[in-house]
FITOR-912171 format. One record per residue: x, y, z of N, C-alpha, C in turn; residue number from 0. Coordinates in steps of 0.001 Angstrom, whole numbers, plus 500000, padded with zeros to 6 digits. Layout:
{baro {X,Y,Z},{X,Y,Z},{X,Y,Z},NUM}
...
END
This chain:
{baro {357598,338600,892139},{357310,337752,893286},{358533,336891,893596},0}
{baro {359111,336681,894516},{359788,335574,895075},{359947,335518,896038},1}
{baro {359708,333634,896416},{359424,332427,896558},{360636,332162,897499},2}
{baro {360610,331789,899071},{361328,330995,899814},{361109,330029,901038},3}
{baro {362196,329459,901043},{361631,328231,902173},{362352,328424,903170},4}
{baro {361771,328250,904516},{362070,328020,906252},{362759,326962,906594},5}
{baro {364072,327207,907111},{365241,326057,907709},{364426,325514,908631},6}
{baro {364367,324104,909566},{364048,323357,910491},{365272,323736,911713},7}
{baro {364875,324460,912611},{365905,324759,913340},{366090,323620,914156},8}
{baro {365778,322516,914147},{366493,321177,914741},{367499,320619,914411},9}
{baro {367847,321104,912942},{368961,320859,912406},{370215,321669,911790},10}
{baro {371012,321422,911241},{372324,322450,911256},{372195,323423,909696},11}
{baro {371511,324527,910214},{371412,325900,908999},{371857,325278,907798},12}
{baro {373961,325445,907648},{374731,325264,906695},{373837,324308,905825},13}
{baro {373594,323300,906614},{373175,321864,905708},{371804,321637,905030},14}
{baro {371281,322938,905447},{369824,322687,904504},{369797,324282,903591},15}
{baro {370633,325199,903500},{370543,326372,902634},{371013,325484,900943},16}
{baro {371273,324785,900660},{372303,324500,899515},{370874,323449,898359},17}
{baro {370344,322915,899392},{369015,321684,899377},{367487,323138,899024},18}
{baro {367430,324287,899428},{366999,325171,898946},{366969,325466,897725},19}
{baro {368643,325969,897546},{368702,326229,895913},{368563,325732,894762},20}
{baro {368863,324236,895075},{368829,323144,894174},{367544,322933,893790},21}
{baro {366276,323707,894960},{365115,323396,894351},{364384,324634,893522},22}
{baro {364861,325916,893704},{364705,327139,892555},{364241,327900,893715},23}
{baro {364619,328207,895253},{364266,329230,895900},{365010,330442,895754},24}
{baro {363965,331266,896231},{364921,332979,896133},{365350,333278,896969},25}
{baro {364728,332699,898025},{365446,333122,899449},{365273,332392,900505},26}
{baro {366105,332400,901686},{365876,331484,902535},{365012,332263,903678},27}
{baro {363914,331718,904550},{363424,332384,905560},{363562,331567,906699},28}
{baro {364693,332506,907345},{365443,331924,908881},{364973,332277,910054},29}
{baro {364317,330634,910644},{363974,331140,911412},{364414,330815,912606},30}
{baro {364872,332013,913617},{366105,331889,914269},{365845,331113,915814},31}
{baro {365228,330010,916174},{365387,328998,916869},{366038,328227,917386},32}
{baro {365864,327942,918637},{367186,326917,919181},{366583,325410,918682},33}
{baro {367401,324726,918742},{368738,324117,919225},{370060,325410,917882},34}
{baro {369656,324747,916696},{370596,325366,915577},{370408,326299,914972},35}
{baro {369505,326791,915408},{369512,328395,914950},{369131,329351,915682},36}
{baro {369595,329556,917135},{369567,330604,918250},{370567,331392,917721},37}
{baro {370010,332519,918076},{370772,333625,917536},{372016,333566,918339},38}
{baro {372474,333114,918979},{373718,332932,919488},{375014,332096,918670},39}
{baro {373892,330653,918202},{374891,330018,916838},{374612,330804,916080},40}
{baro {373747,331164,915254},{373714,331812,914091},{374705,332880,914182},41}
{baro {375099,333498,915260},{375808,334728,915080},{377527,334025,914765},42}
{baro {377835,332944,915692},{378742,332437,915214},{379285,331824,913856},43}
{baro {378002,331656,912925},{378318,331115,911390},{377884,332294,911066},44}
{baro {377718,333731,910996},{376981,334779,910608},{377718,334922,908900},45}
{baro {379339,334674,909212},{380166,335353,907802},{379889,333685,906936},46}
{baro {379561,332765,907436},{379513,331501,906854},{378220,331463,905878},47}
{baro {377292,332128,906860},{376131,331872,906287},{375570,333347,905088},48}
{baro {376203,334295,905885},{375957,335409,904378},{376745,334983,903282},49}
{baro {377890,334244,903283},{379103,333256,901863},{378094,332585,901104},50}
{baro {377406,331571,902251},{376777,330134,901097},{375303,330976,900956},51}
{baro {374663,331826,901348},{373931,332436,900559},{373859,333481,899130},52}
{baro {375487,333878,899321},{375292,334363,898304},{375914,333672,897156},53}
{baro {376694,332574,897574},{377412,331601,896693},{375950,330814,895647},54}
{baro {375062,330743,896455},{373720,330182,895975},{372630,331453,895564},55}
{baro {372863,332286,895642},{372330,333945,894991},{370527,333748,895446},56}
{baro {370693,333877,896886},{369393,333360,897647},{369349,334628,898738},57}
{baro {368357,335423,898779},{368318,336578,899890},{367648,335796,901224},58}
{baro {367528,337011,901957},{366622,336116,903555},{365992,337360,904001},59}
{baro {365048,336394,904857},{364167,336950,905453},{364415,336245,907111},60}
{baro {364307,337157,907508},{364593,336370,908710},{363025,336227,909674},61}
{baro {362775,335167,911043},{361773,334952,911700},{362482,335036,913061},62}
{baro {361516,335989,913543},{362124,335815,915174},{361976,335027,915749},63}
{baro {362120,334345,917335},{361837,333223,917813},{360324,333340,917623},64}
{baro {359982,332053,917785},{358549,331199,917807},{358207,331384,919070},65}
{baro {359194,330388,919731},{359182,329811,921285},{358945,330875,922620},66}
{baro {358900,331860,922559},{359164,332668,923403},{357743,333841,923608},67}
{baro {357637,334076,924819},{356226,334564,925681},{356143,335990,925961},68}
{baro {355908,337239,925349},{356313,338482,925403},{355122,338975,926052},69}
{baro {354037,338277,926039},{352393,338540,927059},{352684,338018,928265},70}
{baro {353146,336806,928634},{353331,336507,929828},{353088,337236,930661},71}
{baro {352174,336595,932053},{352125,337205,933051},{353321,337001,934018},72}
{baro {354361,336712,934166},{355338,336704,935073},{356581,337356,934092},73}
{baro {356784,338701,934656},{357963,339402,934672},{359207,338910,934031},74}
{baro {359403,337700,934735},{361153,337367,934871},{360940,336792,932739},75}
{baro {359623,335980,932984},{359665,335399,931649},{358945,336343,930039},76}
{baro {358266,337282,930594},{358502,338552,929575},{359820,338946,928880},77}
{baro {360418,339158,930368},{361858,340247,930251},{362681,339085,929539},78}
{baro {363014,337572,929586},{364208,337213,928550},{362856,336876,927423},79}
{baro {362211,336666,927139},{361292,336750,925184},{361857,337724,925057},80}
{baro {361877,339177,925521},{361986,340633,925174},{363337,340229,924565},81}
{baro {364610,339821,925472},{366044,339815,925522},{366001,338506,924166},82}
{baro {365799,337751,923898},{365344,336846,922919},{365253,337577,921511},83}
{baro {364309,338230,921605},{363586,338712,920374},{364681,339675,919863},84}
{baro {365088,340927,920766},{365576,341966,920722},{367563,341758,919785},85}
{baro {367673,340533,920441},{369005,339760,920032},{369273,339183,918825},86}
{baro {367687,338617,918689},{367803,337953,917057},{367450,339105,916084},87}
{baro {366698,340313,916460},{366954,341847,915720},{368308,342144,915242},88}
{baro {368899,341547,915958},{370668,342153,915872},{370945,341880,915210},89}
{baro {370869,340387,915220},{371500,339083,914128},{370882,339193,912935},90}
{baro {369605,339618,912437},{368942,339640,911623},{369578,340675,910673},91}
{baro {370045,341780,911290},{370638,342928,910837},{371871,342973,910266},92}
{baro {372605,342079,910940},{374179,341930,910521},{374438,340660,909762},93}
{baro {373396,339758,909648},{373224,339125,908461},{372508,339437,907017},94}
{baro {372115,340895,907004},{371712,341875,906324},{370082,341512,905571},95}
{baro {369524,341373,906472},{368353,341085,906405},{367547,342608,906469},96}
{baro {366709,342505,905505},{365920,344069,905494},{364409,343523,906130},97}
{baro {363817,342565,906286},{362248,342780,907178},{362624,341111,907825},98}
{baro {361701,340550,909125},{361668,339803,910032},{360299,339822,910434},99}
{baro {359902,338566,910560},{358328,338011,911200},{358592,338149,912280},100}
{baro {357492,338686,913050},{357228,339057,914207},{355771,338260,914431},101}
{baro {355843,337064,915664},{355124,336471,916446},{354605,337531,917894},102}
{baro {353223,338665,917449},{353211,339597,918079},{352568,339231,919411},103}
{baro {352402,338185,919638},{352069,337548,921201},{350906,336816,921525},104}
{baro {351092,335687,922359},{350303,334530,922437},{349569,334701,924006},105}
{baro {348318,333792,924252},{348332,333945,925714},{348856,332341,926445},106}
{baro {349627,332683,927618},{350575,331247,928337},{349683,331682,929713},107}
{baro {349996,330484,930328},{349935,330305,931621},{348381,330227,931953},108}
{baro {348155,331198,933071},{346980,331831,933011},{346622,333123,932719},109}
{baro {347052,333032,931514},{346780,334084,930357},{345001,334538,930098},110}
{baro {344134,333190,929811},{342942,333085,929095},{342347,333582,929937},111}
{baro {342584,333654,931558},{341839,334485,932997},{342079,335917,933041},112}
{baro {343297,336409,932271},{343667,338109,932037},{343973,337987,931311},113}
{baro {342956,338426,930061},{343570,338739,928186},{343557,340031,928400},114}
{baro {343068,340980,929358},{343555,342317,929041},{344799,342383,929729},115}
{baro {345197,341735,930346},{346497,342260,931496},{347764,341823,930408},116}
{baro {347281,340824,929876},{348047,339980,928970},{348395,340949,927502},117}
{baro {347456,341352,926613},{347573,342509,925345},{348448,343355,926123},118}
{baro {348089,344211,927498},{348991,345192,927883},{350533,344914,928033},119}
{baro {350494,343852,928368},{351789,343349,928994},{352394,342874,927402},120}
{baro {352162,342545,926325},{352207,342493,925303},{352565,343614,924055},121}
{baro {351722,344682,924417},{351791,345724,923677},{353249,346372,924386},122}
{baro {353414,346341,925391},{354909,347333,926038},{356168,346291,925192},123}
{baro {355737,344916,925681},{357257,343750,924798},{357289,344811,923542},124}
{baro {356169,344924,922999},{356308,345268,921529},{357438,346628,921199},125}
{baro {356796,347234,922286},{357536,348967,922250},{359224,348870,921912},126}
{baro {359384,347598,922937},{360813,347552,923075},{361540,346528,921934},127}
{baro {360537,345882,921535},{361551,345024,920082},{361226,346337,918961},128}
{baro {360128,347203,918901},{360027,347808,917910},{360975,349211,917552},129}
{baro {361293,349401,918919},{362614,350099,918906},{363992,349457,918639},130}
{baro {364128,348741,918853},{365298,347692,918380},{365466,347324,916714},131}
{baro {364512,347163,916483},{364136,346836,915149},{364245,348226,914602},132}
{baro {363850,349856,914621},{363923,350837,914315},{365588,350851,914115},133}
{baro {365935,350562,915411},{367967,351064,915507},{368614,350349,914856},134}
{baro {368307,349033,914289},{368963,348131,913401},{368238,348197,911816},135}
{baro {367465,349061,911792},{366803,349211,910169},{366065,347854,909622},136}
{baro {365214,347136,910462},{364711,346091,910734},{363352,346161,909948},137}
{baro {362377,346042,909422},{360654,346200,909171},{360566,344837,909963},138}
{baro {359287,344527,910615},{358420,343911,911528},{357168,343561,910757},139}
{baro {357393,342686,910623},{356079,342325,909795},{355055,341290,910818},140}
{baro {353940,341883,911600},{353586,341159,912356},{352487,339694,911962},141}
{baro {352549,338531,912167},{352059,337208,911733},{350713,337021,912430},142}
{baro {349640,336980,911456},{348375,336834,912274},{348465,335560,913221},143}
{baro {348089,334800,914693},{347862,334160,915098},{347270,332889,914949},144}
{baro {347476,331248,915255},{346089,331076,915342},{345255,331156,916405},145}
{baro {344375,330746,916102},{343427,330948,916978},{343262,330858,918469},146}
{baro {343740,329171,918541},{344070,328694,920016},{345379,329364,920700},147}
{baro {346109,330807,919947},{346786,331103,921104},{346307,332405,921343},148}
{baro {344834,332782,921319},{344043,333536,922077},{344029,334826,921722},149}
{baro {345455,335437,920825},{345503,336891,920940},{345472,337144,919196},150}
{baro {346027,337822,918800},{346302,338579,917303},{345777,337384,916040},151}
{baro {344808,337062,915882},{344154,335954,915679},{342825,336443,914606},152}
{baro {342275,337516,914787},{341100,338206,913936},{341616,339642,913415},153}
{baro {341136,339932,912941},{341546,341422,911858},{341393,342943,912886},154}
{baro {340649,341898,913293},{340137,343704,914261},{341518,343758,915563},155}
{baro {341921,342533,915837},{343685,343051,916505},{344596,343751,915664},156}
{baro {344242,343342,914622},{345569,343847,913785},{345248,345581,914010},157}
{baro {343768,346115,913335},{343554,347680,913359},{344347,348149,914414},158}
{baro {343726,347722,915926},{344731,348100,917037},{346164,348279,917065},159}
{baro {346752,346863,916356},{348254,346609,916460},{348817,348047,915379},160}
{baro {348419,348374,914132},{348803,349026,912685},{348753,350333,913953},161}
{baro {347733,350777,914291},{347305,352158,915078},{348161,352795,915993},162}
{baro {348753,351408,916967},{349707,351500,917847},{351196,351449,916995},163}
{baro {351626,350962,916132},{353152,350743,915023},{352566,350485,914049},164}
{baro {352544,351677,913354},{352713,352037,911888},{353470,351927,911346},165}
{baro {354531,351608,911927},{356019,351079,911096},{355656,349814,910593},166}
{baro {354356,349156,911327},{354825,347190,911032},{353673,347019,909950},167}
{baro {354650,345552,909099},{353953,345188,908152},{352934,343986,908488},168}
{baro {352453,343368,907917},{351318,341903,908210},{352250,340813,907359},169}
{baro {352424,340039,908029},{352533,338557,907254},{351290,337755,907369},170}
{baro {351043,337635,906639},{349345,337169,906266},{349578,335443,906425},171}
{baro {349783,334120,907531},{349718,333027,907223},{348065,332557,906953},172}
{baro {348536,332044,905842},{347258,331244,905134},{346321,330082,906473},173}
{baro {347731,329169,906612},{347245,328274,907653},{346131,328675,908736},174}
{baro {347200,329650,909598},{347140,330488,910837},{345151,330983,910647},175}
{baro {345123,331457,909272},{343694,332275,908881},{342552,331128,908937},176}
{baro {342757,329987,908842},{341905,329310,908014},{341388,328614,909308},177}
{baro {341904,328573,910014},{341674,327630,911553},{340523,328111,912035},178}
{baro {339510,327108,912607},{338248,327484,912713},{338484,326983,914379},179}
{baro {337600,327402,915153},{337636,327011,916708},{336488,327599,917286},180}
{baro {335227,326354,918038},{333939,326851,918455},{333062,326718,917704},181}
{baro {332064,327314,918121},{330182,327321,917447},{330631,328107,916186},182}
{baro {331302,328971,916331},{331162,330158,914944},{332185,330149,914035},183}
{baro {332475,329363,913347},{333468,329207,912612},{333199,330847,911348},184}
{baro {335126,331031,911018},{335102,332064,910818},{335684,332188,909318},185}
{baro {335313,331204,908291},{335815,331006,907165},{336175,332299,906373},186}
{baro {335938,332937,906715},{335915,334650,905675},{337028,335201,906203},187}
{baro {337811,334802,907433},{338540,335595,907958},{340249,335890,906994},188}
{baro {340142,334982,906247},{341407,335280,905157},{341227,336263,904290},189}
{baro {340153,336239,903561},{339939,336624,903188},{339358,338310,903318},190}
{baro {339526,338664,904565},{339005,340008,905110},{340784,340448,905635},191}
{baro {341694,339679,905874},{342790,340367,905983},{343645,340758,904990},192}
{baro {343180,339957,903738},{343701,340722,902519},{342761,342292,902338},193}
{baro {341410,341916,902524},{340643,343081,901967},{341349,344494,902708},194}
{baro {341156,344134,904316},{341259,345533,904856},{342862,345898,905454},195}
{baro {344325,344554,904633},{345357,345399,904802},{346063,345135,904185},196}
{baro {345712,345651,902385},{346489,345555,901363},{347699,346094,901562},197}
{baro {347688,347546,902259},{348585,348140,902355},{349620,347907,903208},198}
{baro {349320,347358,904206},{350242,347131,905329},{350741,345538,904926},199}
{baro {350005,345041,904462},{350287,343298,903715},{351950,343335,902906},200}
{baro {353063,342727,903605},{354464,342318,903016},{355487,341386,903310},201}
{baro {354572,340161,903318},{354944,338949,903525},{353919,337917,903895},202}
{baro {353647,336730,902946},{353338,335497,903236},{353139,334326,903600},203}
{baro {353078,333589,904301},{353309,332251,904773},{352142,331069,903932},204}
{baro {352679,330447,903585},{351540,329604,902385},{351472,328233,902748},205}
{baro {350434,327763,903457},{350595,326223,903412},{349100,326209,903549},206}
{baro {349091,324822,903885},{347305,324166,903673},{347180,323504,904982},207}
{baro {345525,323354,904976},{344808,322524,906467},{344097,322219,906012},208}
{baro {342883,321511,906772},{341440,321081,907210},{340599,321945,907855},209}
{baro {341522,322848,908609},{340643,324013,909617},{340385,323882,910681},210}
{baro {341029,322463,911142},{341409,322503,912584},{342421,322633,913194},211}
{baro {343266,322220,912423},{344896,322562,913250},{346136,322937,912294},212}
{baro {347192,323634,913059},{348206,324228,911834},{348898,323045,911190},213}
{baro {348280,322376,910307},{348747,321066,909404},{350376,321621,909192},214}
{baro {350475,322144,907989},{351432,322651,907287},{351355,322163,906345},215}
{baro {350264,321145,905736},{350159,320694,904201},{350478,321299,903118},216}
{baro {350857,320228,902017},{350682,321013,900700},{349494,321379,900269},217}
{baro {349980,321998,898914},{348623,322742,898909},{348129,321624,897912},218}
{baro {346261,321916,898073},{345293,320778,897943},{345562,319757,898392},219}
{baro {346449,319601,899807},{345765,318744,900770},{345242,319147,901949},220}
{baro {344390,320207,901854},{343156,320961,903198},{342150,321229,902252},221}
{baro {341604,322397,902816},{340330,322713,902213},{340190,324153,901818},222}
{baro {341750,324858,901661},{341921,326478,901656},{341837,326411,900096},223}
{baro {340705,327708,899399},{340811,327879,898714},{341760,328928,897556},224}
{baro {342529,328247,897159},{343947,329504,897271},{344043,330090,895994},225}
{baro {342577,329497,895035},{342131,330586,893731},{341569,331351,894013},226}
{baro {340632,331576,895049},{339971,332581,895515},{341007,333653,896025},227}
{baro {342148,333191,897224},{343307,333980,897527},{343811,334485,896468},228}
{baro {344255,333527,895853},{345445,334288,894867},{344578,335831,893844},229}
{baro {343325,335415,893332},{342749,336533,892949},{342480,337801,893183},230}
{baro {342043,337367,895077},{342117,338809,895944},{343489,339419,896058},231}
{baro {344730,338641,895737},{346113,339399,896230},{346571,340019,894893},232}
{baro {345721,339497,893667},{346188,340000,892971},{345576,341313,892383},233}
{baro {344667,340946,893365},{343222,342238,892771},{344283,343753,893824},234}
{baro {345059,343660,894623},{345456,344274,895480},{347047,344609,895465},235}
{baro {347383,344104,894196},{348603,344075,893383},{350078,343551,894465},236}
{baro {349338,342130,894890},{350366,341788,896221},{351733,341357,895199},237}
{baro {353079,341917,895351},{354054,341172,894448},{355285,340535,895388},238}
{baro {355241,340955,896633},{355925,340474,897506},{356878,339164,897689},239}
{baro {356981,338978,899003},{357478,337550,899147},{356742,336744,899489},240}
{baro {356556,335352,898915},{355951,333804,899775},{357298,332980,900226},241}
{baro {356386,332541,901392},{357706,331751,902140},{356423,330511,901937},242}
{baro {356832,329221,901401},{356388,327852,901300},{356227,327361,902922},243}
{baro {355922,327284,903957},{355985,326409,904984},{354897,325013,904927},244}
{baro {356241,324161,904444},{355208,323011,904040},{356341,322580,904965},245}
{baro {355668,321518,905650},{356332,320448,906699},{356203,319041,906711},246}
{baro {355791,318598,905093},{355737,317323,904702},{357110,316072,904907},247}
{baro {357086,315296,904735},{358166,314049,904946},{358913,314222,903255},248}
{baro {358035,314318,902470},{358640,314581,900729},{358986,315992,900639},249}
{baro {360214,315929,900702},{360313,317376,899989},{359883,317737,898733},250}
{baro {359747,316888,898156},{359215,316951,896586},{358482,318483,896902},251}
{baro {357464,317911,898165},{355645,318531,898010},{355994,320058,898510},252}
{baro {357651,320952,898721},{357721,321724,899078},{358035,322709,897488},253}
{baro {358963,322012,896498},{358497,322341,895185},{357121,322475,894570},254}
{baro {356688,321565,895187},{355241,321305,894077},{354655,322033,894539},255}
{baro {354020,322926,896004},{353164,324016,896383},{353372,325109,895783},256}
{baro {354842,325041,895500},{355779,326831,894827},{354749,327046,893923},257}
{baro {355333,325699,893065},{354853,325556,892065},{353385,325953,891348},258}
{baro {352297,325375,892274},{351015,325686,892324},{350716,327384,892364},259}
{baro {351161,327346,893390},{351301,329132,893821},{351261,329522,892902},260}
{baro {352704,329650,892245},{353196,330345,891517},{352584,330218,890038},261}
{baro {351871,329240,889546},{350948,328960,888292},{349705,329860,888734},262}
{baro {348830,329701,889945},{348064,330381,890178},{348227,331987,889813},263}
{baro {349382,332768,890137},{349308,333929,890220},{349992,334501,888759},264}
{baro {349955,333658,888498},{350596,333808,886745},{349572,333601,885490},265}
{baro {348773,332943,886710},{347297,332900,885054},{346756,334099,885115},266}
{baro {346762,334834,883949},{345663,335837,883093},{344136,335918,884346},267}
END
C-alpha cells in the first residue's frame, strides 16, 4: 500500500512537495489546477519537479482539473474543459505519471433541466480525453461524484461509465460516498462501490464528514465508518494507492489520518 498527499494548487508546487516527505509520504497526488498548478506552470517546472521528487524518492499520481465543465450545455465551454483536461494528460505523461483522476462530469448551468442532454454531452468529452489518455499511456481512474453535482454520484453510473471505457479505473472517494442529500439517504452506498467494483477499484481518496457536505476531515471527525471500509477492501485484496485529502488548518491531522488508515489495514 502507499500513502500520498494532494498539493493546494493556490500555492507554489516546489514549496509544499519537500513538507510531504518530511511527513513519510510515498507520493505526491498533483492536482493540476490554476493559479499554481495549471498545466501550463507545471509544464514549465516539469524537469524541476520530476528532480525534487525524486531527490525526496516520492512517485505521483496526478488529478486532472477539478474546475472545469465537460457536460456543459454550451459548446464553446465543453470544448476548452475538453482542451483543459486533454493538456494536463500531456503533462501528466511527461512528468511520468502512470494513472490520473478523472472528474467524469458534473451538471452546470441548466444542467438539472437536461441530465440526459448533459450525460450525452458528457460521455463524447469523455471519448476525447480517453483517447488522449490512451496516446500518452495514461489509466483514468474515474472519481465517484458527490451528490449535489447531479451526475456519476451512485454505482449504477459507474456500470454505464466501466461498459462504455473499460480501460478506466474507479477512485473510490470516501467523502464524495458518504454524502447523503433528500428523503432517502443512501448510507450503503460506499459500501456497494467496493462490493460491485473490486476489480475496476485503483485509487483512493480518504477523508471524513457528517454526511452533509465534502468536509475533508480527519478521520473520526464525521461519522464514516472506516473499520467497516477498511475490512471490505481488504476482503477484496485492495493494495493500491490512498491519497489522504485532509484539508485541516493542522497539518499534524494529515499524518495522523495516514496513520489511522494505515493501523486499520494492518490489523490481523
Amino acid at each position: 500500500m502507499e500513502y500520498g498527499a494532494m498539493n493546494h494548487p493556490i500555492y507554489p508546487l516546489l514549496d509544499q512537495i519537500p513538507g510531504f516527505a518530511r511527513m513519510g509520504f510515498d507520493y505526491l497526488e498533483l492536482t493540476l489546477d490554476a493559479p499554481c498548478a495549471h498545466y501550463s506552470v507545471v509544464r514549465q517546472q516539469s524537469g524541476q519537479i520530476r528532480r525534487t521528487l525524486e531527490e525526496h524518492g516520492m512517485g505521483l499520481v496526478c488529478h486532472l482539473p477539478t474546475f472545469v465543465f465537460t457536460a456543459d450545455l454550451t459548446p464553446a465551454i465543453r470544448a476548452a474543459s475538453v482542451e483543459e483536461m486533454t493538456q494536463s494528460v500531456a503533462i501528466a505523461a511527461e512528468l511520468g505519471a502512470e494513472k490520473a483522476v478523472l472528474h467524469p462530469g458534473i451538471l452546470t448551468g441548466l444542467g438539472h433541466l437536461a441530465k440526459n442532454l448533459c450525460f450525452k454531452y458528457g460521455m463524447e468529452s469523455l471519448q476525447t480525453i480517453a483517447q488522449s489518455a490512451h496516446t500518452h499511456g495514461i489509466k483514468l481512474c474515474a472519481e465517484n461524484m458527490p451528490p449535489f453535482f447531479g451526475m456519476f454520484y451512485e454505482p449504477e453510473a459507474f456500470t454505464s461509465l466501466f461498459q462504455t471505457f473499460p480501460q478506466f479505473g474507479l477512485t473510490l472517494d470516501t467523502g464524495h460516498a458518504n454524502i447523503q442529500l433528500g428523503e432517502n439517504p443512501r448510507p450503503e452506498r460506499l459500501s456497494e462501490f467496493v462490493q460491485h467494483f473490486s476489480r475496476e477499484l485503483c485509487h483512493l481518496h480518504v477523508s471524513d464528514n457528517q454526511g452533509s457536505s465534502d468536509d475533508h476531515f480527519p478521520l473520526g471527525k464525521g461519522n464514516i465508518d472506516f473499520s467497516s471500509l477498511v475490512s471490505r477492501l481488504k476482503a477484496v485484496g485492495y493494495d493500491k494507492t490512498v491519497t489522504l485529502e485532509i484539508f485541516s488548518q493542522d497539518p499534524k491531522d494529515l499524518a495522523t489520518s495516514r496513520e489511522h488508515f494505515a493501523r486499520l489495514m494492518n490489523q490481523a
